[in-house]
N, CA, C and O atoms as a printed pandas DataFrame, in Angstrom:
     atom_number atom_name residue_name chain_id  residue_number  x_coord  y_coord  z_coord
0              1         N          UNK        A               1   96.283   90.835  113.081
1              2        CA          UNK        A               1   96.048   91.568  111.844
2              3         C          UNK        A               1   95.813   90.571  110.733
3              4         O          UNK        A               1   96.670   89.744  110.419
4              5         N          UNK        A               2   94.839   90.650  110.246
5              6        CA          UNK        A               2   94.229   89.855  109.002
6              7         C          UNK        A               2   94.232   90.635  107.648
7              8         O          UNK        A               2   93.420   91.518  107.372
8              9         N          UNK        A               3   95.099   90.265  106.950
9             10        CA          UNK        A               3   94.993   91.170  105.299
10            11         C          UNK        A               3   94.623   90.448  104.008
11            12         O          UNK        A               3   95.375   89.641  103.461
12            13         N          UNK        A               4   93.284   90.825  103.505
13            14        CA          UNK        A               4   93.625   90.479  102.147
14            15         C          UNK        A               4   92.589   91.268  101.277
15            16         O          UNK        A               4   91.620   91.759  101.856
16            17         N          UNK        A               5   92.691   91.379  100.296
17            18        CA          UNK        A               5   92.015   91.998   99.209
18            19         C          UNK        A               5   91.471   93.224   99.476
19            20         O          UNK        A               5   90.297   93.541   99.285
20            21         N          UNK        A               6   92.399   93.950   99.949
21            22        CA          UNK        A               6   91.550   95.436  100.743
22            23         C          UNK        A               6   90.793   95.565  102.050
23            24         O          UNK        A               6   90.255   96.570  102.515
24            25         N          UNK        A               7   90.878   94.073  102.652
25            26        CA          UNK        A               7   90.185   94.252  104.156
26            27         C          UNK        A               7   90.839   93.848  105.258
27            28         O          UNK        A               7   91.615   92.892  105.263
28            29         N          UNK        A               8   90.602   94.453  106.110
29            30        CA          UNK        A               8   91.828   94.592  107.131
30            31         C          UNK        A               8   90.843   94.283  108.360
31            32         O          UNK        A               8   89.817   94.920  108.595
32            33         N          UNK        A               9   91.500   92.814  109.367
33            34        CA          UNK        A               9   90.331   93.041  110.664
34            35         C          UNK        A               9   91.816   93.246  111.452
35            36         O          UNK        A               9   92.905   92.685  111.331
36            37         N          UNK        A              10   91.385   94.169  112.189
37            38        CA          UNK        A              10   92.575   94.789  113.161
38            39         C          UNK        A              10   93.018   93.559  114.888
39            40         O          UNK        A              10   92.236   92.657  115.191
40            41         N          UNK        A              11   93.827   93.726  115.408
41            42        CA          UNK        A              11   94.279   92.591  116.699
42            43         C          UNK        A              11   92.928   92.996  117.608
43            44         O          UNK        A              11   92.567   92.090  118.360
44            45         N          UNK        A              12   92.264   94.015  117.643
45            46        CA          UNK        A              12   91.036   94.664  118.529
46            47         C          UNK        A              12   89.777   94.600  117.904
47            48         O          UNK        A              12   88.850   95.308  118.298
48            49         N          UNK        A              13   89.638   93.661  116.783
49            50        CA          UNK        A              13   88.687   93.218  116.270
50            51         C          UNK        A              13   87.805   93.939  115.246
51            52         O          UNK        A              13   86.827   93.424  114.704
52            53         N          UNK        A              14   88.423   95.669  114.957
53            54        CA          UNK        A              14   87.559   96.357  113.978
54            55         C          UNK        A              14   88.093   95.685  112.372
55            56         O          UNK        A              14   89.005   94.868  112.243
56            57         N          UNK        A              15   87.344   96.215  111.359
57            58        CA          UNK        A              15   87.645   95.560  110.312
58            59         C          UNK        A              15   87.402   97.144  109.672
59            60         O          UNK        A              15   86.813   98.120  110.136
60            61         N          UNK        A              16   88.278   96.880  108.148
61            62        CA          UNK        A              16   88.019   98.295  107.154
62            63         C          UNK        A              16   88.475   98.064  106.445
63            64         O          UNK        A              16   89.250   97.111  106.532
64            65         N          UNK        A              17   88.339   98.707  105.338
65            66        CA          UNK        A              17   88.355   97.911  103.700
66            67         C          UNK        A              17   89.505   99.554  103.179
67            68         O          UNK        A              17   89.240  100.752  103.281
68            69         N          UNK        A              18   90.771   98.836  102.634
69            70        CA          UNK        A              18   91.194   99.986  102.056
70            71         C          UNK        A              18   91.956  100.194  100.777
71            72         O          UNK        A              18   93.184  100.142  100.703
72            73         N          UNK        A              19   91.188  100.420   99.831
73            74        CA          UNK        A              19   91.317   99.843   98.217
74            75         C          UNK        A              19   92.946  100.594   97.829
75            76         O          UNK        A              19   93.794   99.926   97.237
76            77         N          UNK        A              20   93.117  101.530   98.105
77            78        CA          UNK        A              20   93.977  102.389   97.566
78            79         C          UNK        A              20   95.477  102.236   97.699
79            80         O          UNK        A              20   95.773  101.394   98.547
80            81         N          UNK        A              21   96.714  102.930   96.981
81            82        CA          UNK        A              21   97.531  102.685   97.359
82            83         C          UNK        A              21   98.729  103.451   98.000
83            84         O          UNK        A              21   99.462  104.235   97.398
84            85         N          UNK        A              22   98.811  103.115   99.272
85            86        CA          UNK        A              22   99.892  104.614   99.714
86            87         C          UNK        A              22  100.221  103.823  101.328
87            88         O          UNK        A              22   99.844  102.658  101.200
88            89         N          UNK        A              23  100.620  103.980  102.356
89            90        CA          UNK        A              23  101.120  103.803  103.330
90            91         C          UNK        A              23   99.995  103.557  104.565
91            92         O          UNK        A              23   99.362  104.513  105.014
92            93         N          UNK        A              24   99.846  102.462  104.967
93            94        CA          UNK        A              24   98.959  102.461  106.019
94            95         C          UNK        A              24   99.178  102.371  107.118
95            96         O          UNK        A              24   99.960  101.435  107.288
96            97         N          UNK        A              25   98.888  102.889  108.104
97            98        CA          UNK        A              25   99.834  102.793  109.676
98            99         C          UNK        A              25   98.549  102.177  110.299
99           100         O          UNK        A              25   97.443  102.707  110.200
100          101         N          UNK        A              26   98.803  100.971  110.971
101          102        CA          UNK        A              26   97.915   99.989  111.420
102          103         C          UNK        A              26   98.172  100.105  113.231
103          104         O          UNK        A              26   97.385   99.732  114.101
104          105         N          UNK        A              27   99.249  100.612  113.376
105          106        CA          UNK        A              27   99.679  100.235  114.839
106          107         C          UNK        A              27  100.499  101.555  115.312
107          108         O          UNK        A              27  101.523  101.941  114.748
108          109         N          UNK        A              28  100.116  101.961  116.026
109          110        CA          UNK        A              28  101.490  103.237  116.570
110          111         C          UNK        A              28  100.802  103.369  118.083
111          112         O          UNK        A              28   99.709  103.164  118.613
112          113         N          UNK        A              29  102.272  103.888  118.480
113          114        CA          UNK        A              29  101.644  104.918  119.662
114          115         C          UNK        A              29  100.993  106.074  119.829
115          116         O          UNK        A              29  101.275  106.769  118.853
116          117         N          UNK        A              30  100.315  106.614  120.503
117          118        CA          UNK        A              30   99.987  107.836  120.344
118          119         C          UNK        A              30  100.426  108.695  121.873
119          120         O          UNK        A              30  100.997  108.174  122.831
120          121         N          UNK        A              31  100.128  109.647  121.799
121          122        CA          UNK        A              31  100.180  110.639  123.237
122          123         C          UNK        A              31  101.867  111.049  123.553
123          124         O          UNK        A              31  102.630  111.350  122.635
124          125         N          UNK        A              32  102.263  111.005  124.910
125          126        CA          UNK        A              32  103.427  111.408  124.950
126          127         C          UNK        A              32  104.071  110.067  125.163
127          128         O          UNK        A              32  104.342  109.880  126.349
128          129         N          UNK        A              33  104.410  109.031  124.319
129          130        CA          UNK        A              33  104.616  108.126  125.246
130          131         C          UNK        A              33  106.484  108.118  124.877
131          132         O          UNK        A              33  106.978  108.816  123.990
132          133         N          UNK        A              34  107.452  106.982  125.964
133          134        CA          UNK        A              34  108.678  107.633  125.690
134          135         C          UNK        A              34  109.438  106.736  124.585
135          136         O          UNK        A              34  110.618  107.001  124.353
136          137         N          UNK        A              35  108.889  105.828  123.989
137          138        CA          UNK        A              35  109.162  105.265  122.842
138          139         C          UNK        A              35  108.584  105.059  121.946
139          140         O          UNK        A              35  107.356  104.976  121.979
140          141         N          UNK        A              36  109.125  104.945  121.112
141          142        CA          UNK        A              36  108.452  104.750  119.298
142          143         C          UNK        A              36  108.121  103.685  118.838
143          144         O          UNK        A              36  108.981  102.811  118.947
144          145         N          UNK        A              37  106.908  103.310  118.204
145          146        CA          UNK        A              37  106.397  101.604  117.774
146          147         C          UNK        A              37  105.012  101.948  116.608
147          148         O          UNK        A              37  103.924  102.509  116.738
148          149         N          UNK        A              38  105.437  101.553  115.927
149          150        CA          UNK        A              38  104.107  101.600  114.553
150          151         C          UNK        A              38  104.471  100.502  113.907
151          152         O          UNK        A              38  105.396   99.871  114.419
152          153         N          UNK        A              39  104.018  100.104  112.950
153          154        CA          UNK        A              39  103.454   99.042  112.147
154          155         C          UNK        A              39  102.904   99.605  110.708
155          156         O          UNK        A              39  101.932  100.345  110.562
156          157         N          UNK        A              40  103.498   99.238  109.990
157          158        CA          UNK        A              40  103.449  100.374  108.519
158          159         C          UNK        A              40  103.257   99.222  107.273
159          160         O          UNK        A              40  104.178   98.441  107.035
160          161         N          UNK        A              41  101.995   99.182  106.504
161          162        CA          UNK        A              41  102.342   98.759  105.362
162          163         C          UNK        A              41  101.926   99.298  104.334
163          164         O          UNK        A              41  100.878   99.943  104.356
164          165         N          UNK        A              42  102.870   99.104  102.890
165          166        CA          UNK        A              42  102.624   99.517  101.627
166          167         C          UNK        A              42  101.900   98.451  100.596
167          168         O          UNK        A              42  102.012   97.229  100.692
168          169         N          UNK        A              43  100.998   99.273   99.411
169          170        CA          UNK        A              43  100.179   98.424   98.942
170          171         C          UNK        A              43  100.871   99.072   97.875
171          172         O          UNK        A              43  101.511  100.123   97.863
172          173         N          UNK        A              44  100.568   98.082   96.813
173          174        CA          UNK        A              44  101.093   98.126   95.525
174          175         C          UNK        A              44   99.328   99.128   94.750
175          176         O          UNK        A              44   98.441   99.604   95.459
176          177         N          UNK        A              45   99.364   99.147   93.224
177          178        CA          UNK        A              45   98.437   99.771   92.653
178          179         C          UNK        A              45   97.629   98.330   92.530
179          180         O          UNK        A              45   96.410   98.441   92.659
180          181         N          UNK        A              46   98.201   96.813   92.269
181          182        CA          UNK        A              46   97.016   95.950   92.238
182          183         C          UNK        A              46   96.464   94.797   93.435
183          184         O          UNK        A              46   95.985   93.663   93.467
184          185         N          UNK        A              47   96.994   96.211   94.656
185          186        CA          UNK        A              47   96.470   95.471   95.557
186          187         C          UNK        A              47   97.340   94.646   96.726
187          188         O          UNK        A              47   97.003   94.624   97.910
188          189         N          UNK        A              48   98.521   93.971   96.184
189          190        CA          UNK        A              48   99.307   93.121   96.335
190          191         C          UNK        A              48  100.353   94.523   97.514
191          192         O          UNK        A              48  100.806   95.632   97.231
192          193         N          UNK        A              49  100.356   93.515   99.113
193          194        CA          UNK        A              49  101.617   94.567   99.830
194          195         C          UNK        A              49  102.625   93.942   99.757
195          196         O          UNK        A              49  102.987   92.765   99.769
196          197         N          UNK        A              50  103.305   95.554   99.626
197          198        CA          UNK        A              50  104.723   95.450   98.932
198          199         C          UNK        A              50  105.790   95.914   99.925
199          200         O          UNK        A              50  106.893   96.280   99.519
200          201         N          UNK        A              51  105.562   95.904  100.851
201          202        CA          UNK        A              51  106.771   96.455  102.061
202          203         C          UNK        A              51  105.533   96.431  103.388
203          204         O          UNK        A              51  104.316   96.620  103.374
204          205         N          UNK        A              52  106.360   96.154  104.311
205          206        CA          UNK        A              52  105.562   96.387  106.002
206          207         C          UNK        A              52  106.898   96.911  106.664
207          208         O          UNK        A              52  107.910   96.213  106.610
208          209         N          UNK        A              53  106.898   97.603  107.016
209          210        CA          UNK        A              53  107.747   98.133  107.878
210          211         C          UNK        A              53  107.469   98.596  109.765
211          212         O          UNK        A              53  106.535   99.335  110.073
212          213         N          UNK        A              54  108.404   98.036  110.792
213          214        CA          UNK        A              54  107.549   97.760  112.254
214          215         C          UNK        A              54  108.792   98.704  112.546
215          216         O          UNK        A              54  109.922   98.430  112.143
216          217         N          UNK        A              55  108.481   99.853  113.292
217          218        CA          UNK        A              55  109.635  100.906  113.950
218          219         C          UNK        A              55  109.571  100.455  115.646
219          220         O          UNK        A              55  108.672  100.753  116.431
220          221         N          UNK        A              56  110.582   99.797  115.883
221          222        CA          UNK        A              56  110.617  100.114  117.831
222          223         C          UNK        A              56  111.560  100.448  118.039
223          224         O          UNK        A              56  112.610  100.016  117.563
224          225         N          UNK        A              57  111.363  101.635  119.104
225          226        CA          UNK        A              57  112.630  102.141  119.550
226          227         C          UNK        A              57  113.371  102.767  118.769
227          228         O          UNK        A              57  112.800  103.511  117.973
228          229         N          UNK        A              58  114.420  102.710  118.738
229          230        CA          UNK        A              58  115.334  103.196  117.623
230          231         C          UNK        A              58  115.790  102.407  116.440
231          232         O          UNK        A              58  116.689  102.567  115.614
232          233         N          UNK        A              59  114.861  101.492  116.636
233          234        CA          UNK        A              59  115.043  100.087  115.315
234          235         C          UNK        A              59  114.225  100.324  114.154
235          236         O          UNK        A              59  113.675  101.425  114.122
236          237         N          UNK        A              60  114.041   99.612  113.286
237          238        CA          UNK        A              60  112.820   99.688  111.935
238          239         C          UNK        A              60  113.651   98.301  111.762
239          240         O          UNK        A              60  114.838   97.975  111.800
240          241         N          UNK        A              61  112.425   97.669  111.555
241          242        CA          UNK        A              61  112.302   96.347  110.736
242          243         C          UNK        A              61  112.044   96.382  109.559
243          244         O          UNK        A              61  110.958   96.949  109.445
244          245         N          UNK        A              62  112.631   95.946  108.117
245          246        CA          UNK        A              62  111.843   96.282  106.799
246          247         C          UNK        A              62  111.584   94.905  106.385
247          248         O          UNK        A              62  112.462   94.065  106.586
248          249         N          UNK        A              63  110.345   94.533  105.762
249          250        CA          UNK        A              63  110.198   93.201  105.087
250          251         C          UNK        A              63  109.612   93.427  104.331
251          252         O          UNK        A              63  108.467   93.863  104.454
252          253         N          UNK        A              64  110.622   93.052  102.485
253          254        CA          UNK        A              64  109.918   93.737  101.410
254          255         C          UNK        A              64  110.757   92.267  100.600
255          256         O          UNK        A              64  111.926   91.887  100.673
256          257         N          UNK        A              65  109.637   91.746   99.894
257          258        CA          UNK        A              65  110.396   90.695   98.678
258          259         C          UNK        A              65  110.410   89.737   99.673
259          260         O          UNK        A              65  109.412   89.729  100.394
260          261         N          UNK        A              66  111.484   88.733   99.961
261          262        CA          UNK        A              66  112.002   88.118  100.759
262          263         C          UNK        A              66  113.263   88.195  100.926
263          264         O          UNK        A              66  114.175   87.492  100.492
264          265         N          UNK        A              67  113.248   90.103  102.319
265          266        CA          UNK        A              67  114.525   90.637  102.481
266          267         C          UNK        A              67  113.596   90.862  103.148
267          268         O          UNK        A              67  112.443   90.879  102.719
268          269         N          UNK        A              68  113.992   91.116  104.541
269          270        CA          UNK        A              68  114.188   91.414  106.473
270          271         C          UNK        A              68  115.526   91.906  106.781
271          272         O          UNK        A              68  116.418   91.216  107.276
272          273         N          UNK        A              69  115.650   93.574  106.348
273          274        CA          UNK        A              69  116.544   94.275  107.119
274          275         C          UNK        A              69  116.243   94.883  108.139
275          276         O          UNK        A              69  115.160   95.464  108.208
276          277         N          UNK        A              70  117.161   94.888  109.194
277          278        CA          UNK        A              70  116.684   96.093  110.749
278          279         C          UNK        A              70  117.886   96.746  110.172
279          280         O          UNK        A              70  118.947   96.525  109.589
280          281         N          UNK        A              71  116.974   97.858  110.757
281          282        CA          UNK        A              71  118.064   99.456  110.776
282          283         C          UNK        A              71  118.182   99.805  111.964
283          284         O          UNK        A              71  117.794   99.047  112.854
284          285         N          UNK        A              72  118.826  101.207  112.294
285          286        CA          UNK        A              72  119.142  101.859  113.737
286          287         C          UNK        A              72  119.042  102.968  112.633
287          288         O          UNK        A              72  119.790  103.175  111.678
288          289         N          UNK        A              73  117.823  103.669  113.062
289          290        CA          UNK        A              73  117.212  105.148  112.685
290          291         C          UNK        A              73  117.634  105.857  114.482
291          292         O          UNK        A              73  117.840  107.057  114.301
292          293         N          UNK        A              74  117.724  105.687  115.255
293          294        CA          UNK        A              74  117.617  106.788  116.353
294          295         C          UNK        A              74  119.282  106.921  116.765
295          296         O          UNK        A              74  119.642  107.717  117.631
């Protein structure tokens, strides 16, 4: 995953530009599968991300500032 200034080239090589600011899910599972895994980041209004958050399992990783908390959500 490559980030900067609104453009994003993904680990599978697509790229996409995403100006705005709200929650982007870059990575998840989909279908029935029997565990949980996404990849989440937040963009600020000038651009600048302001939290990534990685869910596995019953874990969440948060890295916001320079603070790396894991939780136990499950």
């Amino acid at each position: 995953l490559h980030v900067g200034a609104g453009h994003f080239s993904t680990f599978d090589g697509h790229t996409y530009d995403f100006s705005g600011t709200c929650n982007y899910v870059f990575a998840a599972v989909c279908k029935d599968a029997p565990s949980t895994f996404s990849v989440q980041l937040r963009r600020e209004p000038a651009g600048n991300i302001s939290r990534i958050i990685v869910e596995l399992g019953a874990s969440a990783v948060t890295v916001q500032d320079t603070v790396i908390t894991i939780k136990d959500v499950g």
